[in-house]
Residue, then its C-alpha position, 0 to 999 in steps of 0.5 A: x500500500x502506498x501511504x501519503x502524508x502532509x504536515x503544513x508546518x515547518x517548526x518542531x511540536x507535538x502534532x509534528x512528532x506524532x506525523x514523523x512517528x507515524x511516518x517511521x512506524x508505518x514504513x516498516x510494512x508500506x511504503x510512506x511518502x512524507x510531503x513537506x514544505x520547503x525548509x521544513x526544520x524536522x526534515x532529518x527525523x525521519x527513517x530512511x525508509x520514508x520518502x520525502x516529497x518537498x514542496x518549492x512554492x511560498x508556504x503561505x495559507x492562500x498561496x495557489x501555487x503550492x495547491x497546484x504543487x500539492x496536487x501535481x505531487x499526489x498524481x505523481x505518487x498515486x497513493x493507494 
């Protein structure tokens, strides 16, 4: 099963931790793809095994360029 995720942050919290454990745990049985934003600071957390997918545009709320990106992201991927 191919497994997609999507953290709209770049700074270090709670919610973060659970999405990069998440992530690391799910990888063992499926292959995950993390989405994140350009310049995201817990890139380095995660596993090897997880593939990271990294968005350019400006991480901004009603930017429609990183929607379009999003979207041109998840037809590549083809989660299933």
């Amino acid at each position: 099963m191919k497994i997609v995720q999507f953290m709209a942050s770049q700074g270090w919290g709670g919610a973060e931790k659970v999405f990069v454990e998440l992530c690391n745990q799910l990888s063992k049985d499926h292959a995950v793809t993390a989405i994140l934003l350009r310049d995201t600071v817990y890139r380095n957390r995660f596993t090897p095994d997880v593939s990271i997918c990294t968005l350019q545009s400006n991480p901004t709320r009603r930017n429609p360029f990183l929607l379009y990106e999003l979207l041109r992201a998840l037809q590549k991927i083809k989660p299933s």
